[in-house]
C-alpha positions in Angstrom: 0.0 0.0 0.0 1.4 3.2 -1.1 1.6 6.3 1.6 -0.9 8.5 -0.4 -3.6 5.1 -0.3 -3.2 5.1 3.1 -3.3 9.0 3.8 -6.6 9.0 2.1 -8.0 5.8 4.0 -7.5 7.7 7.0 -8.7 10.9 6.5 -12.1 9.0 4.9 -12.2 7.3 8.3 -11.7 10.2 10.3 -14.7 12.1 7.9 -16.9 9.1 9.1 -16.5 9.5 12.5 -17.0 13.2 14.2 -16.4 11.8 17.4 -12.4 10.6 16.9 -12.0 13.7 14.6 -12.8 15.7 17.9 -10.8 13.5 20.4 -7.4 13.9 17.5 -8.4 17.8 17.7 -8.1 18.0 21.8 -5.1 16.1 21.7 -3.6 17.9 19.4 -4.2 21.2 21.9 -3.1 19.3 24.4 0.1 18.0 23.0 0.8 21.6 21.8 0.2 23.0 25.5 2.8 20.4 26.7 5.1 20.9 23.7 5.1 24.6 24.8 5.6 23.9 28.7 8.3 21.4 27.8 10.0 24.4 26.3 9.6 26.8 29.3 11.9 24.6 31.0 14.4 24.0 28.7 14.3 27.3 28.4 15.1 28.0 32.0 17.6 25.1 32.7 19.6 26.4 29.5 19.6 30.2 30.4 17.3 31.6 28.2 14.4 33.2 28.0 11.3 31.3 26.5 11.1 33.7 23.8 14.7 33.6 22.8 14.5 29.4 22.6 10.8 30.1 21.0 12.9 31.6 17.8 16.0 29.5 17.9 14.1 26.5 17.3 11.6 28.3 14.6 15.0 29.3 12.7 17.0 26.3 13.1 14.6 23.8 14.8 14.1 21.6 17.5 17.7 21.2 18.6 18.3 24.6 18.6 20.4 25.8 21.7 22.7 28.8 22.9 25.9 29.2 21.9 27.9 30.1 25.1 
């Protein structure tokens, strides 16, 4: 099965079935809400502030980090 088969499986599933389309949704928030408190400490144990590692990782990604 090719990726683009299975891509379309899913998302005809997840068009069939409101109910796990919202559960995906309020995970998705909640992953992101952890994603960002994840990198409020990061922040703090590497010295930054949480805007400054906000940017480094938008410009150059997750493993972004200080250059000290």
């Amino acid at each position: 099965m090719k990726l683009e088969e299975l891509k379309k499986m899913i998302v005809e599933e997840l068009k069939t079935d409101p109910k796990l389309m919202d559960i995906l949704k309020d995970m998705g928030g909640t992953l992101e809400s952890i994603d960002m408190s994840i990198d409020f400490v990061a922040a703090a144990l590497g010295g930054l502030d949480p805007m400054s590692a906000e940017i480094g990782q938008q410009a150059v990604g997750r493993l972004a980090h200080s250059a000290r």
